[in-house]
C-alpha positions as CSV (number, residue, x, y, z in Angstrom):
1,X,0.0,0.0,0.0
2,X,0.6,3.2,-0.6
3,X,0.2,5.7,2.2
4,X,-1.3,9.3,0.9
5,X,0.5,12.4,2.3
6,X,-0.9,15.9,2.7
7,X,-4.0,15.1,4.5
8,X,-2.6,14.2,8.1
9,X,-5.0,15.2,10.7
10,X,-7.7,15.8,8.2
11,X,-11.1,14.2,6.9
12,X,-11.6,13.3,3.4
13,X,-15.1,12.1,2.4
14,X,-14.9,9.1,0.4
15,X,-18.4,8.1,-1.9
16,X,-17.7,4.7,-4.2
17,X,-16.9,1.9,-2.1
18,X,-15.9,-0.6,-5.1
19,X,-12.1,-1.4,-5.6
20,X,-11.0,1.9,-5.7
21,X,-12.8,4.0,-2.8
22,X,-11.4,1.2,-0.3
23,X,-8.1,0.9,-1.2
24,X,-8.1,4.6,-1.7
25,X,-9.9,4.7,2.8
26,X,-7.2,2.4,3.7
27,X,-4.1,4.7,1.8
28,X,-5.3,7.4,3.6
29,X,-5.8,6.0,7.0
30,X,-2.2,5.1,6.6
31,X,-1.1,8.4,6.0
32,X,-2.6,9.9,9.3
33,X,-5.9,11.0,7.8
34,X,-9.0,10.2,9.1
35,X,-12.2,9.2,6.2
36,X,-15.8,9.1,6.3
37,X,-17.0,6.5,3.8
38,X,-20.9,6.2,2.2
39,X,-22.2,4.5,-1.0
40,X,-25.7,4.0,-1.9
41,X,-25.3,0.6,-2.3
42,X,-26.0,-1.4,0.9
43,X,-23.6,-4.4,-0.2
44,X,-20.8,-1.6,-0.5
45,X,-21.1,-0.5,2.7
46,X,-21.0,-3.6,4.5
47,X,-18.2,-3.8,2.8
48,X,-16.5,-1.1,4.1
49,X,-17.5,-1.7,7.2
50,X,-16.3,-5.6,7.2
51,X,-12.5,-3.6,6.6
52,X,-13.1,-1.8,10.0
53,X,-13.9,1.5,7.7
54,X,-16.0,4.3,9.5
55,X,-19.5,5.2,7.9
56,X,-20.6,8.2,7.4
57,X,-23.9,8.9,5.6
58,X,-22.4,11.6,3.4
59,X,-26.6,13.2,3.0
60,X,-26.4,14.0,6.4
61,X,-23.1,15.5,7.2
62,X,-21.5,18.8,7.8
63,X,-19.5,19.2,4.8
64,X,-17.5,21.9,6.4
65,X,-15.3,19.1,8.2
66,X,-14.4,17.7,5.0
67,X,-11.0,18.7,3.6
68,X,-11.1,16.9,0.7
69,X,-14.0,14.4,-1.3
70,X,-12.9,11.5,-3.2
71,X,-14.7,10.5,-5.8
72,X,-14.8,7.0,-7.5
73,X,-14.0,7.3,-11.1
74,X,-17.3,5.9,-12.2
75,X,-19.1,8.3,-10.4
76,X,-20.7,11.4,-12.7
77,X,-18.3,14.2,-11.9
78,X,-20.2,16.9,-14.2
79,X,-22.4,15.0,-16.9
80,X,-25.0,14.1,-17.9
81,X,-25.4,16.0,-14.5
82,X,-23.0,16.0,-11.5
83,X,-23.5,13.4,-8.8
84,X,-25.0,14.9,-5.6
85,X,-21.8,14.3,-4.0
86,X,-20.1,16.9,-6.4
87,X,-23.2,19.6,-5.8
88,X,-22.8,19.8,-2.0
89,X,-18.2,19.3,-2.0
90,X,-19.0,22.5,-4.7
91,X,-21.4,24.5,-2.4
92,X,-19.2,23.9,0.7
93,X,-15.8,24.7,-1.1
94,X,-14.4,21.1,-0.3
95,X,-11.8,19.9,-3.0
96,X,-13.2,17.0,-5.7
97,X,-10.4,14.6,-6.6
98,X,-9.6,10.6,-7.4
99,X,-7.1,8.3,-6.4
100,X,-4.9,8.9,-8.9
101,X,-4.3,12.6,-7.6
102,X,-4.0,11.2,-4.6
103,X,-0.8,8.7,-6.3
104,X,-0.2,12.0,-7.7
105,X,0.6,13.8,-4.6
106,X,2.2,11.7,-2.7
107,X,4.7,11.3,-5.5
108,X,5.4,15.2,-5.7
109,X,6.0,15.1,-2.1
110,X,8.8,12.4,-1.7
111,X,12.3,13.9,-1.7
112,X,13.6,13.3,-5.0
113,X,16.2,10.4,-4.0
114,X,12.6,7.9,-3.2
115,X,10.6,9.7,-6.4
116,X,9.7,6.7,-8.5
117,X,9.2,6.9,-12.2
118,X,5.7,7.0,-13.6
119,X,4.8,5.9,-16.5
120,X,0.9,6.8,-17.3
121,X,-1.3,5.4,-20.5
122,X,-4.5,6.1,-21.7
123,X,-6.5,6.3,-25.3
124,X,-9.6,4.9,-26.5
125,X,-8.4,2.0,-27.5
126,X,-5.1,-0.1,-26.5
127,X,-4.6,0.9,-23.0
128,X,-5.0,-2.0,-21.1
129,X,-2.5,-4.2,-22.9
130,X,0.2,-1.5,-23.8
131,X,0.1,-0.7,-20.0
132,X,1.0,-5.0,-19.2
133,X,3.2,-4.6,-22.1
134,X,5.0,-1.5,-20.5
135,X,5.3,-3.3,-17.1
136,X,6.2,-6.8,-18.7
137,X,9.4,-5.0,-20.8
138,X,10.4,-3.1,-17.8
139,X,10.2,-6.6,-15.7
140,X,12.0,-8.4,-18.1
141,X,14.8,-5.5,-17.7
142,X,15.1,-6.4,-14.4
143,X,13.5,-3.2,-13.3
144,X,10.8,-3.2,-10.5
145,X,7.4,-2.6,-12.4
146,X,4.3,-2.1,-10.3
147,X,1.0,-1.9,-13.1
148,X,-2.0,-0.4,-11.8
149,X,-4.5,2.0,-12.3
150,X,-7.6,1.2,-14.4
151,X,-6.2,-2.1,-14.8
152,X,-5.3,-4.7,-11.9
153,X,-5.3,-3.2,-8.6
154,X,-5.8,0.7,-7.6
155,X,-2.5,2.5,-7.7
156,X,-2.9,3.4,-4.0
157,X,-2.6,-0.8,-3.0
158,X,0.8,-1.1,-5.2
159,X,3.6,-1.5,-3.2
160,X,4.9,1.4,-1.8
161,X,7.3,3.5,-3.4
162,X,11.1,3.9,-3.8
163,X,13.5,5.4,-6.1
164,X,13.9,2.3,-8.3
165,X,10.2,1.1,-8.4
166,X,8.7,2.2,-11.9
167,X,5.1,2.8,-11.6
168,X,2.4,2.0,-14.8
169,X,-0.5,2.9,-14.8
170,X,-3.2,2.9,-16.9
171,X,-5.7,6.0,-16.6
172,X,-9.9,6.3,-18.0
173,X,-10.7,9.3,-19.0
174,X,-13.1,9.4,-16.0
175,X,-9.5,9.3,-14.1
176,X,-7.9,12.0,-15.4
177,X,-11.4,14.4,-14.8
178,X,-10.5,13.9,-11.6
179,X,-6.7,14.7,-11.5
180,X,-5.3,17.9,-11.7
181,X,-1.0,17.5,-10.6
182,X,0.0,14.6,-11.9
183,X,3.6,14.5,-13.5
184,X,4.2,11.4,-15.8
185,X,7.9,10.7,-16.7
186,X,6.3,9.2,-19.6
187,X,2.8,10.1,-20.7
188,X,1.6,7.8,-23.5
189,X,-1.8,9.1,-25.7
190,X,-2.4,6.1,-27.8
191,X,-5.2,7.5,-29.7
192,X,-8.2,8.7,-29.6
193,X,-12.1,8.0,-31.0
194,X,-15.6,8.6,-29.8
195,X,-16.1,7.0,-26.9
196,X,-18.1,7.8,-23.3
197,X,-19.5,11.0,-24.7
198,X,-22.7,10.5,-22.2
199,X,-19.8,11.3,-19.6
200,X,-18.2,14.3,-21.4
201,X,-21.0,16.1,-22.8
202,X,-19.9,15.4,-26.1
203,X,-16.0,14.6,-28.0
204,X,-14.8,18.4,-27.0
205,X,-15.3,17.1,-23.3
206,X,-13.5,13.9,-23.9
207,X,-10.2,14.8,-25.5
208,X,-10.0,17.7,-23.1
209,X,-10.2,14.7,-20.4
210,X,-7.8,12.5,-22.5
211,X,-5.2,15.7,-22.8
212,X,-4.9,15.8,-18.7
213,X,-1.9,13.3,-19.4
214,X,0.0,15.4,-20.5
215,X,-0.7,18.8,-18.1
216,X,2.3,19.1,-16.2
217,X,4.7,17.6,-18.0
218,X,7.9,19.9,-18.7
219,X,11.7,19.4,-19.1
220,X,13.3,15.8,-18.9
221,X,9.8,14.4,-19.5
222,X,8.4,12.0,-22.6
223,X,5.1,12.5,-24.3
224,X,4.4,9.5,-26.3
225,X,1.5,10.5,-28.9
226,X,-0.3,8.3,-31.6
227,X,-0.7,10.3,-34.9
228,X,-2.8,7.8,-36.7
229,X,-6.5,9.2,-36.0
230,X,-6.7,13.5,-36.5
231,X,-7.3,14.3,-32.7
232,X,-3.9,12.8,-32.1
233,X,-1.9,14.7,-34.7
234,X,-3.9,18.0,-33.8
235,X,-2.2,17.4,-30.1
236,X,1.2,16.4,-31.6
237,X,1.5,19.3,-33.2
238,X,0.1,21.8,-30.6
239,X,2.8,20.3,-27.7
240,X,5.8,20.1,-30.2
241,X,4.8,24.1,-30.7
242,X,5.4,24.3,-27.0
243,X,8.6,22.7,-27.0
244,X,8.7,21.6,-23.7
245,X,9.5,18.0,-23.5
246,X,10.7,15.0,-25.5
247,X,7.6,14.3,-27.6
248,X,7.8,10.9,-29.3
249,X,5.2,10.9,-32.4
250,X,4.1,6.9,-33.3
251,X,2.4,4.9,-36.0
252,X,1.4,1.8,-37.1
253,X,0.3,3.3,-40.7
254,X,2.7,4.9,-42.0
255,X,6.5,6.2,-41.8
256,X,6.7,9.4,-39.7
257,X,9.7,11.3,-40.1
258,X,10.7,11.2,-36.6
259,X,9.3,9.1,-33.7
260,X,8.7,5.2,-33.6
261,X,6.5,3.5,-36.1
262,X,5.1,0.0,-37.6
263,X,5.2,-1.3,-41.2
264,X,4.4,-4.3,-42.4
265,X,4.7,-6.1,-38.9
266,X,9.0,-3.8,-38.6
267,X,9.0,-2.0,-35.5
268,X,11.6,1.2,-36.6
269,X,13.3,3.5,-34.1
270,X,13.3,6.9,-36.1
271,X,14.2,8.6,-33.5
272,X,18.2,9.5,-34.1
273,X,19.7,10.8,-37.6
274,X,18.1,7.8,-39.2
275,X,15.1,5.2,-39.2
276,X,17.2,1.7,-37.4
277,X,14.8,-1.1,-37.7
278,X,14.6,-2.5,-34.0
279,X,12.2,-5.1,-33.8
280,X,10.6,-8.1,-36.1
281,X,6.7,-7.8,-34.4
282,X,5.6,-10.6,-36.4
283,X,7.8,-12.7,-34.1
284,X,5.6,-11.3,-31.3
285,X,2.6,-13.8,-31.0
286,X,0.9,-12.0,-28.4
287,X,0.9,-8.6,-30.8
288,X,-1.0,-9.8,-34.0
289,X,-2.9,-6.6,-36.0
290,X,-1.6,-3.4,-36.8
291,X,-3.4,-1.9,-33.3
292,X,-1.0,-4.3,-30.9
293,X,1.7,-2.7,-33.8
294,X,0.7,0.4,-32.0
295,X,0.6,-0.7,-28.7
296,X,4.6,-2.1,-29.0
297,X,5.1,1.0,-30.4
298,X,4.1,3.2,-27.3
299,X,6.0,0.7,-24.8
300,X,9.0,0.8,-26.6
301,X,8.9,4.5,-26.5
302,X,7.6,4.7,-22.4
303,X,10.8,1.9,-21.8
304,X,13.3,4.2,-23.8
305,X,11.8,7.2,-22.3
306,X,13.0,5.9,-18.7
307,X,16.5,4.7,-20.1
308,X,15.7,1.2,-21.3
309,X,18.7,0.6,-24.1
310,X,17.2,-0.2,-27.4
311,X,17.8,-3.7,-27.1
312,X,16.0,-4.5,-24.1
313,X,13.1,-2.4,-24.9
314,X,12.9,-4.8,-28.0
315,X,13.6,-7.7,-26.4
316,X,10.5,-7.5,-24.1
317,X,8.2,-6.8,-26.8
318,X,8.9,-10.4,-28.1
319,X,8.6,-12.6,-24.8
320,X,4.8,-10.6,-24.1
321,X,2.5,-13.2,-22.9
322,X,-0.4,-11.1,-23.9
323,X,-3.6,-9.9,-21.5
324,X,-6.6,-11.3,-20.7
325,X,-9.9,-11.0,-22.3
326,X,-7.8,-8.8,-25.3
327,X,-6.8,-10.9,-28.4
328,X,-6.5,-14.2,-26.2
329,X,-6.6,-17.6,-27.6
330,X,-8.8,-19.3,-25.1
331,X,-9.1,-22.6,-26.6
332,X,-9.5,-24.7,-30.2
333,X,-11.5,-27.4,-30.8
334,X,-10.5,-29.6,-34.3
335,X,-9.7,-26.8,-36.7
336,X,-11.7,-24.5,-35.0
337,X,-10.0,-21.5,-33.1
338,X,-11.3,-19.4,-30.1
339,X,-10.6,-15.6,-29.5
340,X,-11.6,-14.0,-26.6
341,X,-11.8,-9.8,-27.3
342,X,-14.1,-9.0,-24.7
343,X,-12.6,-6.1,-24.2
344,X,-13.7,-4.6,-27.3
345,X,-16.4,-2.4,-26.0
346,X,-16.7,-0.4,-28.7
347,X,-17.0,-0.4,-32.3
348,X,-13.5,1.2,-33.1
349,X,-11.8,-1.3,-30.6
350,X,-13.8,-4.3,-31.9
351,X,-12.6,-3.1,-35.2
352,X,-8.5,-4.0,-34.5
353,X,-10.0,-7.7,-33.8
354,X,-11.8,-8.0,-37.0
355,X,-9.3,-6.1,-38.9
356,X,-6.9,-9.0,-37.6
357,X,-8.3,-12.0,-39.7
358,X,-9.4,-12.4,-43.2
359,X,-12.9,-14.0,-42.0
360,X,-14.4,-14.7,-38.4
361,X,-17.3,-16.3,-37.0
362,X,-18.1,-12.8,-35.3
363,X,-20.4,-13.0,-31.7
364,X,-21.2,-9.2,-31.1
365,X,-23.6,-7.8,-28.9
366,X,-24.5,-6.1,-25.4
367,X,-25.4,-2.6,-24.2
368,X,-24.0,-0.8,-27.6
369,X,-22.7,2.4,-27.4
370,X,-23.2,5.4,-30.3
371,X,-23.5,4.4,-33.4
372,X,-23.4,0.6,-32.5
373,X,-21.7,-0.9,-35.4
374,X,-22.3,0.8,-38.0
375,X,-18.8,2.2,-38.5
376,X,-17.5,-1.4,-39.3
377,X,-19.7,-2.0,-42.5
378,X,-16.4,-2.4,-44.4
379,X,-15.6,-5.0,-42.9
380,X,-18.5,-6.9,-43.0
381,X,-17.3,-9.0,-45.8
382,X,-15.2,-10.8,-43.1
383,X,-18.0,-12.1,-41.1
384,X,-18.8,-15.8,-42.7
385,X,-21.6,-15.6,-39.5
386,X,-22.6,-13.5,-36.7
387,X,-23.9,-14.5,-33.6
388,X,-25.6,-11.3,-32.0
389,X,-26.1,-11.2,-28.2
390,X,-27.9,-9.0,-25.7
391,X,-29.6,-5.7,-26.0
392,X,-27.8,-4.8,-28.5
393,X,-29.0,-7.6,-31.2
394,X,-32.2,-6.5,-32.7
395,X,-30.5,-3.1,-33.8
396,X,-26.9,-5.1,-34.8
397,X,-29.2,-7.7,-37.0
398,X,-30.9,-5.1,-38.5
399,X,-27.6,-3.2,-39.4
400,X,-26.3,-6.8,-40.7
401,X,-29.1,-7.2,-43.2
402,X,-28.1,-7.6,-46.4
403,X,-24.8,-7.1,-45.7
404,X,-23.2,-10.5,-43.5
405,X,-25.4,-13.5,-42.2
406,X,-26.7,-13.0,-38.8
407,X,-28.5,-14.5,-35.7
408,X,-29.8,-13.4,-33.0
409,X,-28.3,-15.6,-30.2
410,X,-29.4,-14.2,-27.2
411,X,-26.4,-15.7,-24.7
412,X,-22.8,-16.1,-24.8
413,X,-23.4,-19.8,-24.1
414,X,-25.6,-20.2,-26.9
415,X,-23.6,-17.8,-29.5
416,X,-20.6,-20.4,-28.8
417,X,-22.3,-23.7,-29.8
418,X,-23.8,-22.0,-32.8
419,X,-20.9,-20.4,-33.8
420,X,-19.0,-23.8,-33.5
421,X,-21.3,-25.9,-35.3
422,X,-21.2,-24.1,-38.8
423,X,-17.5,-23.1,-38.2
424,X,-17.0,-27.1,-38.2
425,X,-19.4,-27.6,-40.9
426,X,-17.4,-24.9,-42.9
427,X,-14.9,-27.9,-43.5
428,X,-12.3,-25.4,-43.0
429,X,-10.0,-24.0,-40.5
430,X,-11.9,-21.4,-38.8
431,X,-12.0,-18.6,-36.0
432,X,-14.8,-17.6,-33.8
433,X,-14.2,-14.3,-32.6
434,X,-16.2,-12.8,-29.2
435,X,-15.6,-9.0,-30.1
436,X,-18.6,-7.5,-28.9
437,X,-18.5,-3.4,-29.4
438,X,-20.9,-3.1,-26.8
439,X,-20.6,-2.5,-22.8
440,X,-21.2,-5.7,-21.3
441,X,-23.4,-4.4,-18.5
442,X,-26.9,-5.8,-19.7
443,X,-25.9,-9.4,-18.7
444,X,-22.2,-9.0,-17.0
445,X,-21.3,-6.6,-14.1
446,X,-18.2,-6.1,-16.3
447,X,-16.0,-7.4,-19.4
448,X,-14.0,-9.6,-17.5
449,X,-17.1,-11.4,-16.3
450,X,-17.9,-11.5,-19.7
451,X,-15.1,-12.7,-21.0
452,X,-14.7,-15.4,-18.2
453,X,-18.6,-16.6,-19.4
454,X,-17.2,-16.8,-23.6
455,X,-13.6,-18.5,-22.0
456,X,-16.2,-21.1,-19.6
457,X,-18.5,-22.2,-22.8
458,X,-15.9,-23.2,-24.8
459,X,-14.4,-25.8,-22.7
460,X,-17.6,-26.8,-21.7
461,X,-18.1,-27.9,-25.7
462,X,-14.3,-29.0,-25.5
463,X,-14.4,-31.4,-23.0
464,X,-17.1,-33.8,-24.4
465,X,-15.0,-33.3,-27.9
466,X,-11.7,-34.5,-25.4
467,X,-13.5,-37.3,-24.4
468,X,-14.5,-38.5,-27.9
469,X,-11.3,-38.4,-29.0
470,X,-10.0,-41.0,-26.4
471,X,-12.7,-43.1,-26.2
């Protein structure tokens, strides 16, 4: 754990008792402050209280003794209309922040001998596995890489810091809303698309959030910035202007004159007086598609950024084991392969999966976002089949009409055994693909869940196959 400083003698309010709000309670009580927890969720505050953490119902209280309040990331910090929470911290002058600022703080006050380095990600798509891909290279360096954030555990239960400890994190954009000093060695802005606008009140909102990465950074610092979508060159070219940092531009579509980029599976450090090819990603069988291109990228970048030579920061892009739920080969059964992108919760992300394989038996569905899937029309042609699921598959067949073959499924468990029963009647070898563009939150409480559910009905339908084979 990571004990907060700055708030020694003083109460901070603390609404959201999932992951974060506790280990945030418990980081602060061991810094010498004192908290006063509430959620509206019964459950959550049993919780809290089973950890020996005070209650405080937050409707009720004098607001005045507050010093600080904070506020779970998932919580509405300003749309579609501020949490109640953020109305009375507002009216009573108390200070609104997350746990990253509270990471954030407690950084900027360690003498600079015990300052670890931090390495922070985020973009629309890609920041989940370039963050384990970050903390994997750095590992395999022999460096001390703690990965946190919106991935794993809260930054605040890491370990606690020292000098040599390199820190990952991934942030959401709901994160960085609520973090104002953070200082990233390395900031990394993968890229950026339409995504959570309900939360922003509309794309200005968002990459304003997004752009928070990169706030304080100033001499000595890295900015690592994806220039393949417009919102990311805009930025590019707005810090360079500045010319306060090292900015790092990257690709995975084309050669940039200077930066790090991706063709044709190459990973090339253009960085110096010339483009040195550094890394062969098709070796890389955790980084297929032109998106994990991107992602090694980035991490290559972040590792040289905090003094990685060239050759490690290659080397660990090749010995990735990959991430969960993101690209993963969860099984095969005959000739029939299994990819679990549950991640994908949007269109744009579900479109790196499908980009990745020249056809798919495609299961798709949940609580769709914007637009659903109608951005991914080209590549329908792909889709031999798809197997729609949840909410979201009345609207998704109807967008499929004409255009791919479709059912509506209804269940994970049911999309599987379809999908795997024309996929072996295809005679060929085949993938089925769970990339659903969608939430998950109309049958999971989150993607992982999800994923888990798509990972558990596929061995279900392997085993009795297992047991044919030896009979």
């Amino acid at each position: 754990m990571i004990p907060v400083r700055g708030f020694e003698g003083k109460t901070v309010a603390v609404f959201g008792l999932a992951r974060t709000g506790l280990t945030a309670a418990h980081a602060l009580v061991a810094g010498g402050a004192k908290v006063a927890l509430w959620d509206e969720k019964p459950a959550a505050r049993a919780a809290a209280e089973a950890e020996g953490l005070p209650l405080v119902d937050l409707e009720a209280a004098d607001w005045s003794e507050f010093a600080a309040l904070m506020l779970s990331p998932g919580v509405p910090l300003t749309h579609p209309k501020p949490h109640w929470t953020v109305e009375r911290a507002k009216a009573a002058g108390v200070e609104i922040l997350g746990d990253i600022e509270l990471f954030a703080r407690t950084v900027n006050a360690a003498p600079e001998h015990k300052r670890p380095k931090v390495i922070a990600v985020t973009g629309t798509n890609g920041k989940s596995t370039t963050t384990a891909l970050i903390g994997h290279v750095c590992a395999a360096a022999g460096r001390d890489a703690r990965i946190g954030g919106n991935i794993g555990f809260g930054v605040l239960g890491l370990d606690d810091m020292h000098g040599g400890a390199v820190y990952v994190l991934e942030l959401s954009s709901y994160q960085l809303d609520l973090t104002s000093s953070l200082k990233p060695d390395v900031a990394i802005l993968l890229n950026i698309s339409p995504d959570h606008l309900d939360r922003h009140g509309g794309m200005d909102g968002y990459v304003t959030a997004k752009r928070r990465i990169l706030l304080n950074q100033g001499k000595g610092d890295t900015a690592v910035i994806g220039v393949d979508d417009p919102w990311g060159q805009q930025i590019c070219t707005e810090i360079t202007a500045a010319n306060r940092r090292t900015i790092v531009p990257i690709s995975a579509s084309k050669a940039i004159g200077r930066g790090v980029y991706a063709l044709q599976g190459l990973l090339y450090d253009a960085t110096g007086e010339r483009a040195v090819e550094v890394a062969d990603l098709l070796q890389a069988r955790s980084l297929p598609g032109r998106h994990n291109w991107q992602n090694a990228a980035a991490a290559y970048a972040a590792a040289r950024g905090i003094g990685l030579s060239p050759e490690e920061a290659a080397d660990g892009l090749l010995t990735f084991p990959g991430l969960a739920h993101r690209m993963e080969m969860v099984g095969q059964i005959g000739r029939v392969r299994f990819i679990n992108d549950s991640k994908a919760t949007n269109a744009d992300a579900a479109r790196q999966a499908l980009s990745s394989y020249p056809k798919v038996y495609w299961i798709a569905g949940g609580r769709a976002k914007d637009g659903g899937i109608d951005d991914l029309v080209d590549l329908f042609g792909r889709v031999e089949k798809a197997y729609l699921v949840g909410e979201a598959a009345p609207a998704f067949a109807r967008t499929l009409e004409g255009r791919a073959p479709s059912v509506q499924s209804g269940t994970i468990e049911a999309a599987v055994a379809q999908a795997l029963a024309d996929a072996r009647a295809s005679g060929e070898e085949a993938v089925v693909l769970l990339s659903p563009a969608c939430a998950s939150f109309d049958q999971f409480t989150d993607f992982e869940a999800r994923g888990e559910a798509f990972r558990a009905a596929v061995q279900a339908l392997a085993m009795p196959a297992a047991k044919g084979a030896t009979a």
